[in-house]
Backbone as numpy.savetxt, mean C-alpha at the origin, in Angstrom:
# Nx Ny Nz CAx CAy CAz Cx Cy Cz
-6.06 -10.43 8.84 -5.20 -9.92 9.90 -4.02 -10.87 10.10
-3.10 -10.27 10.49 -1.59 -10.92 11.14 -1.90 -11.83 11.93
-1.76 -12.96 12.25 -2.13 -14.01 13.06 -0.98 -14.77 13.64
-1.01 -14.84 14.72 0.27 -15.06 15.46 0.84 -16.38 15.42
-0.23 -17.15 15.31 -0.32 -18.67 14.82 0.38 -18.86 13.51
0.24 -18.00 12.67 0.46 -18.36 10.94 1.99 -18.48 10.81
2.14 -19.62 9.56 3.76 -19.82 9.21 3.64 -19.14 8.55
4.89 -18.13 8.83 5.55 -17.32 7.96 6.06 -18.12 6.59
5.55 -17.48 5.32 5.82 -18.10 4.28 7.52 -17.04 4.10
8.18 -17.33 3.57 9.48 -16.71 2.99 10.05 -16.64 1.39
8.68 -16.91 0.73 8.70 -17.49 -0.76 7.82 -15.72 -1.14
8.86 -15.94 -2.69 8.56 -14.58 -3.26 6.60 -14.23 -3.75
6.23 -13.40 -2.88 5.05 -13.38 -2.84 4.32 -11.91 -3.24
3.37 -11.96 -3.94 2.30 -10.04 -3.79 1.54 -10.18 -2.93
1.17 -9.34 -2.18 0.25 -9.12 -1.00 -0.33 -7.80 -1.19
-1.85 -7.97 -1.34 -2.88 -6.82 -1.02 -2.88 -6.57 0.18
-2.93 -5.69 0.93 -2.66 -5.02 2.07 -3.58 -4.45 2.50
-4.26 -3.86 3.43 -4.97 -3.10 3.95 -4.64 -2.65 5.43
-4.05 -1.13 5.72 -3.97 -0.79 6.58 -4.68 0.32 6.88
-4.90 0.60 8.37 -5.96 1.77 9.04 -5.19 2.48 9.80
-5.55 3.85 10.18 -5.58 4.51 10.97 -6.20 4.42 12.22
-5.23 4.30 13.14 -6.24 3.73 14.65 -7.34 5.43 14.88
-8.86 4.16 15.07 -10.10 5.20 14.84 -10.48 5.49 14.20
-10.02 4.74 13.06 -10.19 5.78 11.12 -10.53 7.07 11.08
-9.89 7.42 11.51 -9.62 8.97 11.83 -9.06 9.48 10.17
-9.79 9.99 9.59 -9.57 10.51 8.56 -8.34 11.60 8.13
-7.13 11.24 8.60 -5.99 12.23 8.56 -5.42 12.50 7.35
-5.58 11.57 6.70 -5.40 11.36 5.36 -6.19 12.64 4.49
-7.48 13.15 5.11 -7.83 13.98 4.26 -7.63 15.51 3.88
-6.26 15.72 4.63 -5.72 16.55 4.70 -4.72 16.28 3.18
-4.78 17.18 2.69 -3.86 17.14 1.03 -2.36 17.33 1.54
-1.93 18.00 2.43 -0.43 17.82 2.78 -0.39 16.69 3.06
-0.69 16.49 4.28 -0.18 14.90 4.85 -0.34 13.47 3.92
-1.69 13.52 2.90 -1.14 12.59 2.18 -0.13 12.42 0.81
-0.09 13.84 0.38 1.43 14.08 -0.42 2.41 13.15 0.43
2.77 13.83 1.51 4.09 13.46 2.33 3.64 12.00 2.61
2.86 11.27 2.93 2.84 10.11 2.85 2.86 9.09 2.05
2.40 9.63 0.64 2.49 9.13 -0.43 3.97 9.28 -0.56
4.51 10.42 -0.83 6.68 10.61 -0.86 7.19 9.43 -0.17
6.56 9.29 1.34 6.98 8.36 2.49 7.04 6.74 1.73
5.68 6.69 1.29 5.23 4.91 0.65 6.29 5.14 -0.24
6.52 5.95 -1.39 7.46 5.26 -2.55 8.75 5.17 -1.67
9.42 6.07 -1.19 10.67 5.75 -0.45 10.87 4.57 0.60
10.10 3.89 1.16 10.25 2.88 1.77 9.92 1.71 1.23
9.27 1.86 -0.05 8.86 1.13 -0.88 10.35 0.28 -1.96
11.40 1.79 -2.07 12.40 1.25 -2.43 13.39 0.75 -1.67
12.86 1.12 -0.24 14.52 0.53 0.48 14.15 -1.21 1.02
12.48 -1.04 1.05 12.37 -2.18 1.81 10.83 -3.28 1.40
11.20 -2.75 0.05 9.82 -3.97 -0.68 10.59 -4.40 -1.90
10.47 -5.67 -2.32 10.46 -5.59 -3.86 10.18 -5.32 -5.32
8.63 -4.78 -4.59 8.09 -4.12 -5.94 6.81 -3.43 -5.12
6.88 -2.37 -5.59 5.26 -1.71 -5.44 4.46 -1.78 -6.70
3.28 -2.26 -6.58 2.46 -2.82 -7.92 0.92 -1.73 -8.06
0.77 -1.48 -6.65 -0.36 -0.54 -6.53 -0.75 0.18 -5.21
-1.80 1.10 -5.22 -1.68 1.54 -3.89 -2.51 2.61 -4.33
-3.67 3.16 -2.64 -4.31 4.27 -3.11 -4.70 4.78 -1.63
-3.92 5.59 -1.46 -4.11 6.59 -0.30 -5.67 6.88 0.18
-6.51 6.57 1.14 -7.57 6.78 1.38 -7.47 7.80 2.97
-8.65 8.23 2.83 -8.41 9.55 4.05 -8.34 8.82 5.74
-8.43 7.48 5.67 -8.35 7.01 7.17 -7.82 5.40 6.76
-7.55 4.73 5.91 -7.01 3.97 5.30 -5.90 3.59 3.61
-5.23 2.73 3.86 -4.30 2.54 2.99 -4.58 1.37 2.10
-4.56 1.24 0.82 -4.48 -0.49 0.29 -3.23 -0.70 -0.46
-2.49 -1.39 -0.50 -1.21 -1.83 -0.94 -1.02 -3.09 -2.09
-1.01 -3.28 -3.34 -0.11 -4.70 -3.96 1.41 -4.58 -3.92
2.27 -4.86 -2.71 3.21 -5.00 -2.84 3.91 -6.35 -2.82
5.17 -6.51 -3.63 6.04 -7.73 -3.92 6.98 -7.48 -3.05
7.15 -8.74 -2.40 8.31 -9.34 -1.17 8.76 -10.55 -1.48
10.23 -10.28 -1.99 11.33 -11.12 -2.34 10.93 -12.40 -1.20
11.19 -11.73 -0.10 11.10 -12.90 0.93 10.00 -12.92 1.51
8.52 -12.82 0.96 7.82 -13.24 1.85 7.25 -12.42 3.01
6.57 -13.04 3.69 5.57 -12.60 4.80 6.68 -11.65 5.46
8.24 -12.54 5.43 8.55 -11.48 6.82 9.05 -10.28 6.19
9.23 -10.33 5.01 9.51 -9.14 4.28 8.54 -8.11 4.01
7.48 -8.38 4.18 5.89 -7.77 3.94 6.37 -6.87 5.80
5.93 -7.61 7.03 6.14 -7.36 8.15 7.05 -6.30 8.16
8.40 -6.30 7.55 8.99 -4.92 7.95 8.98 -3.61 6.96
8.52 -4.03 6.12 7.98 -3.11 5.15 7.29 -2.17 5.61
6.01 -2.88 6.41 4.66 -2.03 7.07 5.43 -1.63 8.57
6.30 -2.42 8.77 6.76 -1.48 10.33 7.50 -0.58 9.81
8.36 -0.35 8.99 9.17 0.58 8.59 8.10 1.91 8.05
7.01 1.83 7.41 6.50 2.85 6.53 5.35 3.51 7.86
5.13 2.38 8.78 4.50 2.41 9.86 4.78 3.42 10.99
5.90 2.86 11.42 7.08 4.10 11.98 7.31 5.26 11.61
7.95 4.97 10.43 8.50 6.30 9.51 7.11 7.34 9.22
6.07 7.48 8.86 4.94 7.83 9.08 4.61 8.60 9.87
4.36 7.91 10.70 4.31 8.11 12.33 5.07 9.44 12.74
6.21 9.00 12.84 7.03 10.04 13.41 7.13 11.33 12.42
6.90 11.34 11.52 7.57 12.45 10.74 6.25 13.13 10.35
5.14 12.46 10.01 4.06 13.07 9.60 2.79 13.53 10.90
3.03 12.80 12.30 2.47 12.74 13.16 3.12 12.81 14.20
3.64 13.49 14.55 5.09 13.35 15.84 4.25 13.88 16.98
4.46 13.57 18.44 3.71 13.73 19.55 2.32 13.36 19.59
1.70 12.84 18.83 0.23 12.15 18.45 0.03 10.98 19.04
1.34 9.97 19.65 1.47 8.91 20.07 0.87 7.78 18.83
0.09 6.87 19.28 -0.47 5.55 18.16 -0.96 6.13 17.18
-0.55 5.96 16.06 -1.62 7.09 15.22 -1.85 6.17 13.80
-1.56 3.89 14.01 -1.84 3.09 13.10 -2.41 1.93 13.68
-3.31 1.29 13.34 -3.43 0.42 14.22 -2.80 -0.81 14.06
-2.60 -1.44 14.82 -1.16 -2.39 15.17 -0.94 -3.33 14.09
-2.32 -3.94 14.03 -2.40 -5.00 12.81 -3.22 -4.47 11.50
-2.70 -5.60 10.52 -3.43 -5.20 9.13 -3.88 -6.51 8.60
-4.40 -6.26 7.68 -5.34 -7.36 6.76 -4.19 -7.58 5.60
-4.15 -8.89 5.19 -3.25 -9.25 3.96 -3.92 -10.52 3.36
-3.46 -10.07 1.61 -4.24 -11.73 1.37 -2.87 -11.45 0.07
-2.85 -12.60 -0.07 -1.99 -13.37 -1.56 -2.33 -13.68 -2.38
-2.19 -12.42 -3.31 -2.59 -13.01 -4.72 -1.07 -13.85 -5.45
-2.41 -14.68 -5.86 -1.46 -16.21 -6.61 -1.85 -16.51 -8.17
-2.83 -14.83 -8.53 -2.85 -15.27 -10.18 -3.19 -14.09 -10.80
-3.38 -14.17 -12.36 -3.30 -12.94 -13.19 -4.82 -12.42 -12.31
-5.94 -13.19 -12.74 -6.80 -13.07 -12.20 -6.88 -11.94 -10.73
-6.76 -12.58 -10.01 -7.20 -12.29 -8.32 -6.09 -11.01 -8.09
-4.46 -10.45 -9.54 -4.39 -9.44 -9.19 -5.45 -8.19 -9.75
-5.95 -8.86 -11.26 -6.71 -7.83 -11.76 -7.98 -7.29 -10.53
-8.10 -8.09 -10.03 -9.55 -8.02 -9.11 -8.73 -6.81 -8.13
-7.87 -7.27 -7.21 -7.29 -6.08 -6.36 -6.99 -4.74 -7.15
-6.49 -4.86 -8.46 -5.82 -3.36 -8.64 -6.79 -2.67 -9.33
-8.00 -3.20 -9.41 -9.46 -3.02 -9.98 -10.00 -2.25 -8.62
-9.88 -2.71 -7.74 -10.91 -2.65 -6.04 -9.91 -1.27 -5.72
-8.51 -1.52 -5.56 -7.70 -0.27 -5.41 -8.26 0.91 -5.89
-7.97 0.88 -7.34 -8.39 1.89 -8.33 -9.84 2.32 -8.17
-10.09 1.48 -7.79 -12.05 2.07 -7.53 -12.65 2.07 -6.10
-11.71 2.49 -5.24 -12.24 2.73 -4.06 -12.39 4.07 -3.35
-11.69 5.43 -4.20 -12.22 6.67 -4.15 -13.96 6.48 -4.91
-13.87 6.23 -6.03 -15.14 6.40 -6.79 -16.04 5.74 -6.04
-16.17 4.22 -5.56 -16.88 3.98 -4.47 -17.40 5.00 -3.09
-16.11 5.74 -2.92 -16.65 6.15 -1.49 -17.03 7.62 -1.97
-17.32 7.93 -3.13 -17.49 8.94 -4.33 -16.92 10.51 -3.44
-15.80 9.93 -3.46 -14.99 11.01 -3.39 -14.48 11.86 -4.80
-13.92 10.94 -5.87 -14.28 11.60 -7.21 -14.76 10.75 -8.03
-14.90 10.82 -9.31 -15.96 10.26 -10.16 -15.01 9.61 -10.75
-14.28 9.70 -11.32 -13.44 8.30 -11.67 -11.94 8.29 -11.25
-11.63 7.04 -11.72 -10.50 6.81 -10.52 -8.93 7.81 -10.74
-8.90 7.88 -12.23 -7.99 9.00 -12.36 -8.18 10.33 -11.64
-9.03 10.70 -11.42 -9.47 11.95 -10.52 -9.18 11.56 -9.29
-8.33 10.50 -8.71 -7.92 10.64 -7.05 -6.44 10.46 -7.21
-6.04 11.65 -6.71 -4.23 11.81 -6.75 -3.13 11.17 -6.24
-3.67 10.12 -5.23 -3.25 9.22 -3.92 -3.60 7.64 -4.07
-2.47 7.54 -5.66 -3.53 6.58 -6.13 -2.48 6.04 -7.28
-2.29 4.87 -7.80 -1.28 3.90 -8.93 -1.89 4.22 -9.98
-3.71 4.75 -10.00 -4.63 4.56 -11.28 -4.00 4.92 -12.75
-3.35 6.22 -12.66 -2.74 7.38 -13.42 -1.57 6.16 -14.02
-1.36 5.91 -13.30 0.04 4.98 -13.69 0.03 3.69 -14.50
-1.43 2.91 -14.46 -1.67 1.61 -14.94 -2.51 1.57 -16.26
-3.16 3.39 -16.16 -4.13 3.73 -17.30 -2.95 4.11 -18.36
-2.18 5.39 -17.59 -1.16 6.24 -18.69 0.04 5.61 -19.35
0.49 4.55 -19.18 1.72 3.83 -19.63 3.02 4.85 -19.83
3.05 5.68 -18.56 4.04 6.16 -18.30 4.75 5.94 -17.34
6.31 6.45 -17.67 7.49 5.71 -16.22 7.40 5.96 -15.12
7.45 5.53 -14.02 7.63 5.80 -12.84 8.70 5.43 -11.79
9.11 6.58 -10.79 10.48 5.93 -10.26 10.43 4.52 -9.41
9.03 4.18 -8.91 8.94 3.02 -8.21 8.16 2.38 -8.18
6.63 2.32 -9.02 5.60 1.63 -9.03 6.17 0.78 -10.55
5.70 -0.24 -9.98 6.21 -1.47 -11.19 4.79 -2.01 -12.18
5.09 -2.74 -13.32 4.17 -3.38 -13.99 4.71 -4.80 -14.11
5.52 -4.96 -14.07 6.50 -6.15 -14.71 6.33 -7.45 -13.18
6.77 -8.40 -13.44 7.29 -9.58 -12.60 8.49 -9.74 -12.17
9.29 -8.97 -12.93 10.80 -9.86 -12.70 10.81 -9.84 -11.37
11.02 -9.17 -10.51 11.48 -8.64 -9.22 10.97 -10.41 -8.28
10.26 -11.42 -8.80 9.76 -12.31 -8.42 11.03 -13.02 -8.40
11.78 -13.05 -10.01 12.89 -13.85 -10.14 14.22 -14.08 -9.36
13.93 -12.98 -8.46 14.79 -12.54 -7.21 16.17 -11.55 -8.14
């Protein structure tokens, strides 16, 4: 979790993410709303992350590897922006509909990303929603298996180099 205490690092960083739905309210399991939210993540993904690396839409939660040029505080408006934007457009008059804070950790090696985009990719099949991970649509899996282009999910580093 966000900790109010913590120095903001400002150094080019990936962060696994984990965000909820206040109540884990499964809204997500509606196939419109997570299309449009998935549309929502890549578009805010390009105006206001440095790289999206992974990600898999879950029906009352989100997990994220995204790259921030600058750091923690760049991570912070990323999730308020996609947070917001969300919100209002996919949930309008619903009032709170994320809960305030999220979980983040830093991966700092080849290692500890394989482990996240491993846990990503296999957290429909865990909650055996489908049987393997290409079979969940709300999801980078398709993208890291198929070695095909995409307009905003990345494989590469540069985006580190600033």
């Amino acid at each position: 979790m966000i900790s109010r205490n913590r120095t903001s690092t400002i150094t080019p960083s990936l962060f696994f993410v984990t965000t909820t739905l206040r109540d884990w309210r499964p809204r997500f399991q509606d196939k419109k709303i997570a299309d449009e939210f998935q549309t929502l993540l890549f578009s805010v993904s390009l105006t206001h992350a440095s790289a999206l690396m992974g990600y898999v839409v879950m029906p009352e939660h989100v997990h994220l590897l995204v790259g921030c040029q600058r750091g923690e505080q760049q991570l912070s408006k990323f999730l308020q922006a996609l947070k917001s934007l969300s919100a209002r457009r996919l949930f309008a008059g619903e009032g709170s509909v994320w809960m305030e804070r999220y979980a983040y950790f830093t991966v700092t090696n080849e290692r500890q990303f394989k482990i996240k985009i491993d846990y990503i990719h296999q957290n429909p099949v865990r909650r055996e929603l489908v049987a393997t991970p290409l079979d969940w649509k709300w999801s980078s899996a398709s993208f890291w298996v198929n070695d095909e282009p995409h307009p905003v999910l990345r494989k590469d580093w540069v985006w580190m180099e600033g």
